[in-house]
PyMOL Python script that loads the backbone (N, CA, C, O; Angstrom):
from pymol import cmd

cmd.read_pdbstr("""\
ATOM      1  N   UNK A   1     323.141 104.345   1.940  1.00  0.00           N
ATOM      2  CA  UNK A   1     323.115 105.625   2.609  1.00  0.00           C
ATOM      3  C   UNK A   1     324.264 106.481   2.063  1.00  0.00           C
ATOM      4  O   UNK A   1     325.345 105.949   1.809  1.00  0.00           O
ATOM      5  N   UNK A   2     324.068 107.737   1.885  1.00  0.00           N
ATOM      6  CA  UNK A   2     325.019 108.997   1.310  1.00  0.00           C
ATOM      7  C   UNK A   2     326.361 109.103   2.668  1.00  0.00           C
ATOM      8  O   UNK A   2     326.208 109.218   3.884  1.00  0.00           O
ATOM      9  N   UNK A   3     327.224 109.039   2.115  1.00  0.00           N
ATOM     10  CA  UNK A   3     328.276 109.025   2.610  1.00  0.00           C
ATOM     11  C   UNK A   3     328.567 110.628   3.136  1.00  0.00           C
ATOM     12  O   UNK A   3     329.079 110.954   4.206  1.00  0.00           O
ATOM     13  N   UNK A   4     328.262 111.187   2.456  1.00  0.00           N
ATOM     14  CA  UNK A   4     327.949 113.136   3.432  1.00  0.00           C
ATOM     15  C   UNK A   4     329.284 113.515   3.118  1.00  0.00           C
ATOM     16  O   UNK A   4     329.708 114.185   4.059  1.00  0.00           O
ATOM     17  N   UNK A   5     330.078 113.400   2.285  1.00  0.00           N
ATOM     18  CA  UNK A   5     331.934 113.671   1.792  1.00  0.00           C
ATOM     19  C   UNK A   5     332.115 115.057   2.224  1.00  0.00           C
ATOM     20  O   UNK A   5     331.329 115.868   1.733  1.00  0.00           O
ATOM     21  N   UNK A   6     332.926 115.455   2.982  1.00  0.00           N
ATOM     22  CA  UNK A   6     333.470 116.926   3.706  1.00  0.00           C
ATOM     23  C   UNK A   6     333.763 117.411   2.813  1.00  0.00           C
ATOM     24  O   UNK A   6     333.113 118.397   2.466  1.00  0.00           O
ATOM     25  N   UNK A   7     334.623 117.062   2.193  1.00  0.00           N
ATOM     26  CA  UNK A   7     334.999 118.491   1.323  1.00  0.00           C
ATOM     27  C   UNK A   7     334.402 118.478  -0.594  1.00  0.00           C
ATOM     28  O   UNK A   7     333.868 117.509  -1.133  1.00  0.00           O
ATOM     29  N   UNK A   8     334.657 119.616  -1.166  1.00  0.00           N
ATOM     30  CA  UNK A   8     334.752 119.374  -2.527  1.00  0.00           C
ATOM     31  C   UNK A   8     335.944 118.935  -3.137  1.00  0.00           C
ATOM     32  O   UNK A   8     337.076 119.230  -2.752  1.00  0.00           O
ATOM     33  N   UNK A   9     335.616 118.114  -4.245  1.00  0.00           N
ATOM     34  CA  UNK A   9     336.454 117.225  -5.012  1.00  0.00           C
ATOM     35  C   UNK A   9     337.805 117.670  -6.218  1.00  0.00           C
ATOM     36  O   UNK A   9     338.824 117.162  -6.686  1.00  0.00           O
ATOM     37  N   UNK A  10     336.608 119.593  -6.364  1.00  0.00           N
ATOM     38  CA  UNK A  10     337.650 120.296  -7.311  1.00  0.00           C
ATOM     39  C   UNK A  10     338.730 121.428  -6.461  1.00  0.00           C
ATOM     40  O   UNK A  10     339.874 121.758  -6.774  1.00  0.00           O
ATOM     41  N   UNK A  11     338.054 121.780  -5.512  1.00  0.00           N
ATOM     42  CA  UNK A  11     339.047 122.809  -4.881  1.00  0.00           C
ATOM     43  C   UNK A  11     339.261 122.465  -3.264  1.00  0.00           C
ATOM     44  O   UNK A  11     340.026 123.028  -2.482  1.00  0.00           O
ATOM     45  N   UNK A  12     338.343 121.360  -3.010  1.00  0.00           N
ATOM     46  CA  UNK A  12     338.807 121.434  -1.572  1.00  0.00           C
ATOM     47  C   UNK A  12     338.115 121.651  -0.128  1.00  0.00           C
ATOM     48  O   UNK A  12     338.274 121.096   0.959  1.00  0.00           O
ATOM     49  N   UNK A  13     337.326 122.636  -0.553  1.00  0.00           N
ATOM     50  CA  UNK A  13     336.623 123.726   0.016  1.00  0.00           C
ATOM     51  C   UNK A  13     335.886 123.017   1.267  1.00  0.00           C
ATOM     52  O   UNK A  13     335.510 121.887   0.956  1.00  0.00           O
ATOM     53  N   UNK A  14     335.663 123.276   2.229  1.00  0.00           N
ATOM     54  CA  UNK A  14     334.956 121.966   3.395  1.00  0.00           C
ATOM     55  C   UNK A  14     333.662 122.418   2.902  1.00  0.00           C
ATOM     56  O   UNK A  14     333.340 123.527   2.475  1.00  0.00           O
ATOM     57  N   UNK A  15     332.862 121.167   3.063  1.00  0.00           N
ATOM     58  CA  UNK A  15     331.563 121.237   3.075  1.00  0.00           C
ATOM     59  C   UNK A  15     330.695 120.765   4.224  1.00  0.00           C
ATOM     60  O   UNK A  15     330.707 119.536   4.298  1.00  0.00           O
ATOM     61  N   UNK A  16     329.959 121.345   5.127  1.00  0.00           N
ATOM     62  CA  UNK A  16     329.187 120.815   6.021  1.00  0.00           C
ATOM     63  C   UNK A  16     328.074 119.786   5.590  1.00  0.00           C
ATOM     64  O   UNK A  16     327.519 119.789   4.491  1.00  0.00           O
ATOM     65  N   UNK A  17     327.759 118.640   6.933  1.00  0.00           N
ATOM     66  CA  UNK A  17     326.903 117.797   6.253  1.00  0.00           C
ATOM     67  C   UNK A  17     325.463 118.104   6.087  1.00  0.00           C
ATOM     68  O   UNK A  17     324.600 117.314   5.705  1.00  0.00           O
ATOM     69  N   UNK A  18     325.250 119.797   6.540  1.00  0.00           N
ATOM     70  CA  UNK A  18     323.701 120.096   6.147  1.00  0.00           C
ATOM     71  C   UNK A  18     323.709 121.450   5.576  1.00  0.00           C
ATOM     72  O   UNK A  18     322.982 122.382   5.920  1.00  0.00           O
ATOM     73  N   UNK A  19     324.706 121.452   4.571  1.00  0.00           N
ATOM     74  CA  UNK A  19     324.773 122.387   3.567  1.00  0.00           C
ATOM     75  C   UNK A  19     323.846 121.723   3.006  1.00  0.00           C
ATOM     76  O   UNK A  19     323.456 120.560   3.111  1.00  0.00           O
ATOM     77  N   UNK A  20     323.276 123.365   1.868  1.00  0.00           N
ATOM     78  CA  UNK A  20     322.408 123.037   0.635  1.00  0.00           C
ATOM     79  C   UNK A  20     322.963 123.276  -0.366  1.00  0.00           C
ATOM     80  O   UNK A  20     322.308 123.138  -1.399  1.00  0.00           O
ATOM     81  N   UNK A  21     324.950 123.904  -0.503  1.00  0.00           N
ATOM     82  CA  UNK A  21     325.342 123.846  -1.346  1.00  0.00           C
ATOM     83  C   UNK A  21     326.827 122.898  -1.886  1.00  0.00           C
ATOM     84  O   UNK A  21     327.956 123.193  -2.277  1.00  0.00           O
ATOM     85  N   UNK A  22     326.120 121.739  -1.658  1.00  0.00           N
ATOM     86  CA  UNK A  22     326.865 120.215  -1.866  1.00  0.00           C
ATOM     87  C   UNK A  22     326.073 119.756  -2.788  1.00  0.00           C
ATOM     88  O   UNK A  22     324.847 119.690  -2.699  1.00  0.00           O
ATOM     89  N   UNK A  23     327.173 119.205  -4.304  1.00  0.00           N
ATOM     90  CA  UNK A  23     326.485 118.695  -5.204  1.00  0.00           C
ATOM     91  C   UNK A  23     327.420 117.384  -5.439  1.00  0.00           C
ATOM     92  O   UNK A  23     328.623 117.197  -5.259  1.00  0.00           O
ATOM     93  N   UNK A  24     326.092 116.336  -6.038  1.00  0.00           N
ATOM     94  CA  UNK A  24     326.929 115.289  -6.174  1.00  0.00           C
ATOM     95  C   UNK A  24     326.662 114.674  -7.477  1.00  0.00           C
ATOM     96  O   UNK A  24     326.022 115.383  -8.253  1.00  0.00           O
ATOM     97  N   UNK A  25     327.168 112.986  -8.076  1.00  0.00           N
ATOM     98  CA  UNK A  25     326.876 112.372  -8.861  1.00  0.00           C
ATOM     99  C   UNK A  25     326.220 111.473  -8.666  1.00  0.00           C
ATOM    100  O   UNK A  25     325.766 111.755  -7.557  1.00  0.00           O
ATOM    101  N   UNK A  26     325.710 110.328  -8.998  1.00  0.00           N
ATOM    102  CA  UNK A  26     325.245 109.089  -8.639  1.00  0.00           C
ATOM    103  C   UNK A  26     326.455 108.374  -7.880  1.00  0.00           C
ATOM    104  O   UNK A  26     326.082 107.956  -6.784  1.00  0.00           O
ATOM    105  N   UNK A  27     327.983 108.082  -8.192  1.00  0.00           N
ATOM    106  CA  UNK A  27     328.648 107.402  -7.792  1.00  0.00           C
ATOM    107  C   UNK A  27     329.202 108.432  -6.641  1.00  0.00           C
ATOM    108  O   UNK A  27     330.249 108.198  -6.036  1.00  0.00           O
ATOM    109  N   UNK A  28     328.392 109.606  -6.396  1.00  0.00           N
ATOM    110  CA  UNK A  28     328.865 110.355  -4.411  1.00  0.00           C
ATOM    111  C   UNK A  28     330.034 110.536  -4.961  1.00  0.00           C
ATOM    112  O   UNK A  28     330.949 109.737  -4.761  1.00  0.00           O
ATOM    113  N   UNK A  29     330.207 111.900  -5.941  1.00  0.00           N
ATOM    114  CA  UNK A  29     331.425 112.025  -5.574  1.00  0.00           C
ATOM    115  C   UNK A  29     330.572 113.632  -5.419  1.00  0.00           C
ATOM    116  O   UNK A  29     329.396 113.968  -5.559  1.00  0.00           O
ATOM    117  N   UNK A  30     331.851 114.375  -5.059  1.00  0.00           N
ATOM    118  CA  UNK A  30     331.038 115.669  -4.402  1.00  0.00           C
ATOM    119  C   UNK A  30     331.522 117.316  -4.389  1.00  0.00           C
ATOM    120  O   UNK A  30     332.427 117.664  -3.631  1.00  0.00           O
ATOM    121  N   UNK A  31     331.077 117.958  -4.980  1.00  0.00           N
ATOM    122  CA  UNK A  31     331.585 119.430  -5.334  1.00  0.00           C
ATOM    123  C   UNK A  31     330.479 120.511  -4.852  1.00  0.00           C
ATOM    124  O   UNK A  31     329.257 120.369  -4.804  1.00  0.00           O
ATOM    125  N   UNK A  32     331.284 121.653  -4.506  1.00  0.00           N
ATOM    126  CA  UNK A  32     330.698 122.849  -3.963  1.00  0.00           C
ATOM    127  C   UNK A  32     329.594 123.577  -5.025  1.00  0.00           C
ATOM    128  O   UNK A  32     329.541 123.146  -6.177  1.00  0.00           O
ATOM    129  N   UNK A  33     329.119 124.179  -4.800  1.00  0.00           N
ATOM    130  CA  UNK A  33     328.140 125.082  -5.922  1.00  0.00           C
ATOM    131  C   UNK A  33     329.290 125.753  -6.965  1.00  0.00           C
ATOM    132  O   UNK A  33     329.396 125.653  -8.188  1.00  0.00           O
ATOM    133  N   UNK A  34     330.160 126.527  -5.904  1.00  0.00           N
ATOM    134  CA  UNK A  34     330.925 127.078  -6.728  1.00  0.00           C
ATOM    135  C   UNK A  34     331.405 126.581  -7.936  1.00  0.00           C
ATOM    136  O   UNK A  34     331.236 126.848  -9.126  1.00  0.00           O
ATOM    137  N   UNK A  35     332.084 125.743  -7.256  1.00  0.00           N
ATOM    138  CA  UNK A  35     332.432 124.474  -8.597  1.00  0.00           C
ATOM    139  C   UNK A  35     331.423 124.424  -9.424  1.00  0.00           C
ATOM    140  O   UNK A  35     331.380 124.898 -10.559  1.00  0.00           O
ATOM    141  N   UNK A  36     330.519 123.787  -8.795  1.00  0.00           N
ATOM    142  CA  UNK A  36     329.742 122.981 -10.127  1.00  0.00           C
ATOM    143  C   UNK A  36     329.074 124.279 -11.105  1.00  0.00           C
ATOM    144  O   UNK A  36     328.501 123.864 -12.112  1.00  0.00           O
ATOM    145  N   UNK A  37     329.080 125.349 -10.977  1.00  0.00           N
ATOM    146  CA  UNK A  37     328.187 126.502 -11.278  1.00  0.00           C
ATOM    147  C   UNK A  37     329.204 127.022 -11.991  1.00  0.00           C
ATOM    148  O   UNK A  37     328.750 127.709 -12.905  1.00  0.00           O
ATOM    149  N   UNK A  38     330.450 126.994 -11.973  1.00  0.00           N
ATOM    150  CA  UNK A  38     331.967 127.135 -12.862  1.00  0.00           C
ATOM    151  C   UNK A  38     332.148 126.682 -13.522  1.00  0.00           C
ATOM    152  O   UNK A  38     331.328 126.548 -14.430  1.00  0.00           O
ATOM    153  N   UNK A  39     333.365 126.110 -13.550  1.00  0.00           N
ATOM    154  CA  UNK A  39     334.475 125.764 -14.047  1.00  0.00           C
ATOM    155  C   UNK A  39     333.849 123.740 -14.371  1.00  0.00           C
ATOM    156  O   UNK A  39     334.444 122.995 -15.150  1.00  0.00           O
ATOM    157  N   UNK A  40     332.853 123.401 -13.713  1.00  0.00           N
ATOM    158  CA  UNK A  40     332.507 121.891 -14.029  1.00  0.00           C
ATOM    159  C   UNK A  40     331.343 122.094 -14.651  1.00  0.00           C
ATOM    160  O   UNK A  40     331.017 121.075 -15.260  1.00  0.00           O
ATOM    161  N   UNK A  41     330.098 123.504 -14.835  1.00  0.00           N
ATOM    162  CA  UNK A  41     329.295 123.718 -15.467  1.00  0.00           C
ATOM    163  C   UNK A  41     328.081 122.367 -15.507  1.00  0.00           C
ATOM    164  O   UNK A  41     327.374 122.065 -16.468  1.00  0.00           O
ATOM    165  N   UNK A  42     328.116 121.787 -14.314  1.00  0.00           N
ATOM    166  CA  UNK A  42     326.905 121.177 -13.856  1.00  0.00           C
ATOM    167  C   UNK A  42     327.256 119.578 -14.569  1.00  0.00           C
ATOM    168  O   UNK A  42     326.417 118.815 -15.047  1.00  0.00           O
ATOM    169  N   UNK A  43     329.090 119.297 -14.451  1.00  0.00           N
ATOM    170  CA  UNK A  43     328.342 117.623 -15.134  1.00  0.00           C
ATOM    171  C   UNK A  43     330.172 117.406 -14.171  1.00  0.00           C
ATOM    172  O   UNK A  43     331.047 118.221 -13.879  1.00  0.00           O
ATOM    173  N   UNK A  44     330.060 116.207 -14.007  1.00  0.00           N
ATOM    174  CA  UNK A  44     331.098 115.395 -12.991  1.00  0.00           C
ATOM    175  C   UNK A  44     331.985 115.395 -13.717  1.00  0.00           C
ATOM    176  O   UNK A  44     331.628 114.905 -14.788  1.00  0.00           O
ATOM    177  N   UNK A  45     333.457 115.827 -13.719  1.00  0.00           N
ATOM    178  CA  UNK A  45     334.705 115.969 -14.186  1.00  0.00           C
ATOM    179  C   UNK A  45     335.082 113.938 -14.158  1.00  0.00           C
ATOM    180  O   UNK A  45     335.672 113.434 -15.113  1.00  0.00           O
ATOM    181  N   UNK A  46     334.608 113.046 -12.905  1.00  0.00           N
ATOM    182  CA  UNK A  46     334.768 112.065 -12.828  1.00  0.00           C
ATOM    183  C   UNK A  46     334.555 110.774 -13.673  1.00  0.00           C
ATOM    184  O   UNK A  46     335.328 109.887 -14.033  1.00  0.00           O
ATOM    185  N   UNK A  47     332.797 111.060 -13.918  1.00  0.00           N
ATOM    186  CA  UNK A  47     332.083 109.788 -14.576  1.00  0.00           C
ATOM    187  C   UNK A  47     331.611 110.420 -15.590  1.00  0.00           C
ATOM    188  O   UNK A  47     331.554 109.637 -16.539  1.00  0.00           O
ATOM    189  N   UNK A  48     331.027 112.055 -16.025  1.00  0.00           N
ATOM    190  CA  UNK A  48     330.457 112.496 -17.242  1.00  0.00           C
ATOM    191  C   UNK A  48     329.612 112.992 -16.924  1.00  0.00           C
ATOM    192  O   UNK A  48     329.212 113.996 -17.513  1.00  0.00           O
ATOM    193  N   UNK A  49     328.556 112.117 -15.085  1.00  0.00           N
ATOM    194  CA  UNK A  49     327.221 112.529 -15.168  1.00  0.00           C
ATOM    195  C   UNK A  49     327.217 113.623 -14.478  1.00  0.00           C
ATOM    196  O   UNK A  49     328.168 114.269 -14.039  1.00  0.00           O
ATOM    197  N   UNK A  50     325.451 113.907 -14.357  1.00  0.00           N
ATOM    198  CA  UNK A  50     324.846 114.821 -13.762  1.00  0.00           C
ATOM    199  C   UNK A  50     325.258 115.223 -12.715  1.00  0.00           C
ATOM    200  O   UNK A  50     325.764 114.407 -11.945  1.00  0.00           O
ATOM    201  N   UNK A  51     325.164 116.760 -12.313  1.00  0.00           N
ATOM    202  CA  UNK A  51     325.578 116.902 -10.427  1.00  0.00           C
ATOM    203  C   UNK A  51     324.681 117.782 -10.349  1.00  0.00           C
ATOM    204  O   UNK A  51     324.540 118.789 -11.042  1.00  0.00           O
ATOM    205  N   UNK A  52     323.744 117.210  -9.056  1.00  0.00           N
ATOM    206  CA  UNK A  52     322.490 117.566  -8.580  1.00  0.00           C
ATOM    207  C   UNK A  52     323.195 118.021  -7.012  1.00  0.00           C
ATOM    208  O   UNK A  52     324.352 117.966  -6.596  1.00  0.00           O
ATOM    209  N   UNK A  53     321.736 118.543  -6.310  1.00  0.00           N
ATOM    210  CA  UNK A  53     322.144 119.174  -5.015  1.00  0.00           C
ATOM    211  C   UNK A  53     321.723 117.942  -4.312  1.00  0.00           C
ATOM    212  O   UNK A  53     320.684 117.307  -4.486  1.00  0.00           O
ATOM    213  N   UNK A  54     322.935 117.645  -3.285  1.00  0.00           N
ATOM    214  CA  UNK A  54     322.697 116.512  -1.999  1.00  0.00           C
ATOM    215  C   UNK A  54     321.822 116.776  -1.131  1.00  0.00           C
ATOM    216  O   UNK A  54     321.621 117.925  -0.739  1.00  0.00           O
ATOM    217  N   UNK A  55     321.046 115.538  -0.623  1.00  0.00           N
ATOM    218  CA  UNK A  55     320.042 116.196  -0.274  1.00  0.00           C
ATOM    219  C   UNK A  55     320.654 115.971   1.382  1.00  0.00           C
ATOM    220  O   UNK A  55     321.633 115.281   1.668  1.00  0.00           O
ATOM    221  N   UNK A  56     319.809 116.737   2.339  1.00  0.00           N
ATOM    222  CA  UNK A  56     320.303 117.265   3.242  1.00  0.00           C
ATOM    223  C   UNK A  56     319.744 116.250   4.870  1.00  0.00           C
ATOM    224  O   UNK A  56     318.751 116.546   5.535  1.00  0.00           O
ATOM    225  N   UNK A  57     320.216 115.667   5.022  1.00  0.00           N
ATOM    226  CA  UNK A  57     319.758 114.274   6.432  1.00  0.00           C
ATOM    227  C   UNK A  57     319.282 115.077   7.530  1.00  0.00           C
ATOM    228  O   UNK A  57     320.068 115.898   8.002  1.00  0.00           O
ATOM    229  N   UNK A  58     318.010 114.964   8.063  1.00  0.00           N
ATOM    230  CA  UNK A  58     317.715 115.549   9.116  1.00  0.00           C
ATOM    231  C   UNK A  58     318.559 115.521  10.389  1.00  0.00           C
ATOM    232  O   UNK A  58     318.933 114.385  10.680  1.00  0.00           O
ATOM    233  N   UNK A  59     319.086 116.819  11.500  1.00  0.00           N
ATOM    234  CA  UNK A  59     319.430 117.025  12.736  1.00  0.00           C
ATOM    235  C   UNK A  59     319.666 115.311  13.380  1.00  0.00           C
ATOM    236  O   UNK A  59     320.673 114.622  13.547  1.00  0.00           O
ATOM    237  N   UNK A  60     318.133 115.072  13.628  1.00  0.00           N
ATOM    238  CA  UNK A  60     318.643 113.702  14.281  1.00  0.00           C
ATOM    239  C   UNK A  60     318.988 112.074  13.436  1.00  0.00           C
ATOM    240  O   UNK A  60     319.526 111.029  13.802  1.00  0.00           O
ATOM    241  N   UNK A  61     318.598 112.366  12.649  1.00  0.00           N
ATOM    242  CA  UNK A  61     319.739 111.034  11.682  1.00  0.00           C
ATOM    243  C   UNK A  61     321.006 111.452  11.539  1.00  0.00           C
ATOM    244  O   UNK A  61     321.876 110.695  11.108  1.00  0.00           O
ATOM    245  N   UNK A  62     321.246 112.715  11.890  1.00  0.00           N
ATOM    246  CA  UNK A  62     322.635 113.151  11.095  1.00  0.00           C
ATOM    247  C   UNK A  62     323.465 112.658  12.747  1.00  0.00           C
ATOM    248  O   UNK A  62     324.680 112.496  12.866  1.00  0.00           O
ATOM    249  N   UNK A  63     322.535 112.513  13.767  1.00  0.00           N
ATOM    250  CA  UNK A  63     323.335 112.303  15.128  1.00  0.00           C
ATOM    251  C   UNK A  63     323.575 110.510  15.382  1.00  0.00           C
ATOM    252  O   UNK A  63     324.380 109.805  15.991  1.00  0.00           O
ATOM    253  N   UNK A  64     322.482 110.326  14.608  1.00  0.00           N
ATOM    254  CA  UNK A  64     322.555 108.347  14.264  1.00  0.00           C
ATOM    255  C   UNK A  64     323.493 108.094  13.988  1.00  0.00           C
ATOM    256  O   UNK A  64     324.293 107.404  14.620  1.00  0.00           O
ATOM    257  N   UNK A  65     323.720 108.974  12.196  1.00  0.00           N
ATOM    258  CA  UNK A  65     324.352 108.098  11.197  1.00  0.00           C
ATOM    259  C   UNK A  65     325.285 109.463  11.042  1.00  0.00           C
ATOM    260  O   UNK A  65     324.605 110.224  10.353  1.00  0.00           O
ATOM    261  N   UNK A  66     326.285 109.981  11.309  1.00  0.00           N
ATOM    262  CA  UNK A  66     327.397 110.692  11.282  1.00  0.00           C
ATOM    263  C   UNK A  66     327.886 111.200   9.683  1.00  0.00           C
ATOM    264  O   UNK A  66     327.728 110.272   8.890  1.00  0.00           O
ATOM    265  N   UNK A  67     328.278 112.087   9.224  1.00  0.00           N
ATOM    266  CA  UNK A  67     328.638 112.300   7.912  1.00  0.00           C
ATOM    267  C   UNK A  67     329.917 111.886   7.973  1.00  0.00           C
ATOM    268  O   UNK A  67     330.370 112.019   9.110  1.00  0.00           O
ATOM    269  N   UNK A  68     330.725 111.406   7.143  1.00  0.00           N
ATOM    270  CA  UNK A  68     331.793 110.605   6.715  1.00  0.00           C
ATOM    271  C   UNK A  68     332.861 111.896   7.400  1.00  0.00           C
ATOM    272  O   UNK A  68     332.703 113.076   7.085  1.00  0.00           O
ATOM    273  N   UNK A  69     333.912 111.444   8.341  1.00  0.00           N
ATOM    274  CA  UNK A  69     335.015 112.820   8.416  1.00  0.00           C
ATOM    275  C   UNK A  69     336.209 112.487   7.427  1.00  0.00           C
ATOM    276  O   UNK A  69     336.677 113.543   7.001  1.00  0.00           O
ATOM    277  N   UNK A  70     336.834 111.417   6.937  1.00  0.00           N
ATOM    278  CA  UNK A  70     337.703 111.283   5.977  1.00  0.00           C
ATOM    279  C   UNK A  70     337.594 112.215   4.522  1.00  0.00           C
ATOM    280  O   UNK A  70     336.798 112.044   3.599  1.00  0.00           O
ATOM    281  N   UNK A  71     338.609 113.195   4.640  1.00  0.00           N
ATOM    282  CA  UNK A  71     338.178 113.739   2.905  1.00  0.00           C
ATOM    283  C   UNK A  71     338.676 113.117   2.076  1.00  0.00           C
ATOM    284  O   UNK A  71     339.665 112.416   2.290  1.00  0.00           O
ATOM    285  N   UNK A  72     338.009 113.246   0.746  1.00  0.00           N
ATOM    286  CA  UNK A  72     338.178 112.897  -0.461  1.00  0.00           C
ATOM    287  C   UNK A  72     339.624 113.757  -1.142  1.00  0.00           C
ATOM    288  O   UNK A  72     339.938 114.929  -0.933  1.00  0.00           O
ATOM    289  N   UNK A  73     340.270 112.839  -1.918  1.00  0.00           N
ATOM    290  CA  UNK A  73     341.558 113.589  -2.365  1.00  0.00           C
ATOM    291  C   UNK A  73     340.878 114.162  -3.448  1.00  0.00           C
ATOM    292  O   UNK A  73     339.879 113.799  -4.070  1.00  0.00           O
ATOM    293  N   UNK A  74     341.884 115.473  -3.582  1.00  0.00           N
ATOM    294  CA  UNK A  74     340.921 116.540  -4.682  1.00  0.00           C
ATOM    295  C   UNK A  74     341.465 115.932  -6.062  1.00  0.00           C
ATOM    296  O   UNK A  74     342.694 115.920  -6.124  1.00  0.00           O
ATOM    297  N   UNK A  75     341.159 115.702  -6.570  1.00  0.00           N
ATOM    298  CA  UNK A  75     341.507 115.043  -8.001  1.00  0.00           C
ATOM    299  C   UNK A  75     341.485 115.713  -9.396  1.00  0.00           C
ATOM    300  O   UNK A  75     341.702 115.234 -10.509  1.00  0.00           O
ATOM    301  N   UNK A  76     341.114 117.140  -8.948  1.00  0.00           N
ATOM    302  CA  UNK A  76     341.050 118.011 -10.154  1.00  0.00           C
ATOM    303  C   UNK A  76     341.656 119.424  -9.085  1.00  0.00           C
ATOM    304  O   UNK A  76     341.328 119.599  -7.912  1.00  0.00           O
ATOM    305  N   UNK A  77     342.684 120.369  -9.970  1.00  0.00           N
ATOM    306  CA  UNK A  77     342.767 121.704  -9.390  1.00  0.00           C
ATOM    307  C   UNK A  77     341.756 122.760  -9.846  1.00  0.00           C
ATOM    308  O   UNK A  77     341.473 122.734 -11.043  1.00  0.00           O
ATOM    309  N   UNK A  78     340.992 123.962  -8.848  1.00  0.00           N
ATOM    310  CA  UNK A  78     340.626 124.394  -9.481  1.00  0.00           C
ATOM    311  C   UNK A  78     341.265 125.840 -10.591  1.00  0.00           C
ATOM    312  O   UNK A  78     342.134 126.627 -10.217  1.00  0.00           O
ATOM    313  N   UNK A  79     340.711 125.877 -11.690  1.00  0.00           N
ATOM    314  CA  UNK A  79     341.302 126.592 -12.284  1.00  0.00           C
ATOM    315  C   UNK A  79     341.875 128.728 -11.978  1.00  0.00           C
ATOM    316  O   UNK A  79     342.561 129.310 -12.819  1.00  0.00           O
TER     317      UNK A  79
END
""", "prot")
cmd.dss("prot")
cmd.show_as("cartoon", "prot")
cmd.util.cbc("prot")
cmd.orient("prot")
């Protein structure tokens, strides 16, 4: 199951867990549109790969299964 990561990875930025503009990699790591549409130009500063749009957990799974509240340390500044 997708871990739902609050914030982006390059600047920070909070991300809600039923945004449509949360992008990720295979290994979940996770950046804003902004980002990825910038300055990361659609590929993971992390592993190399692809960053696609997360897909979005329906209302009541999202009340099951909670999106992760711990953020991710930003590991890149943005420029």
């Amino acid at each position: 199951m997708l871990d739902l990561r609050p914030n982006c990875e390059c600047c920070d930025r909070d991300i809600a867990a039923d945004s449509r503009d949360a992008f990720i990699c295979t290994f979940e790591c996770t950046f804003c549109r902004d980002c990825v549409e910038g300055e990361l130009a659609g590929t993971c500063p992390n592993c190399g790969g692809e960053l696609v749009r997360r897909p979005v957990r329906p209302p009541e799974k999202l009340l099951k299964y909670p999106a992760r509240r711990e953020r991710t340390p930003v590991k890149r500044k943005a420029v």
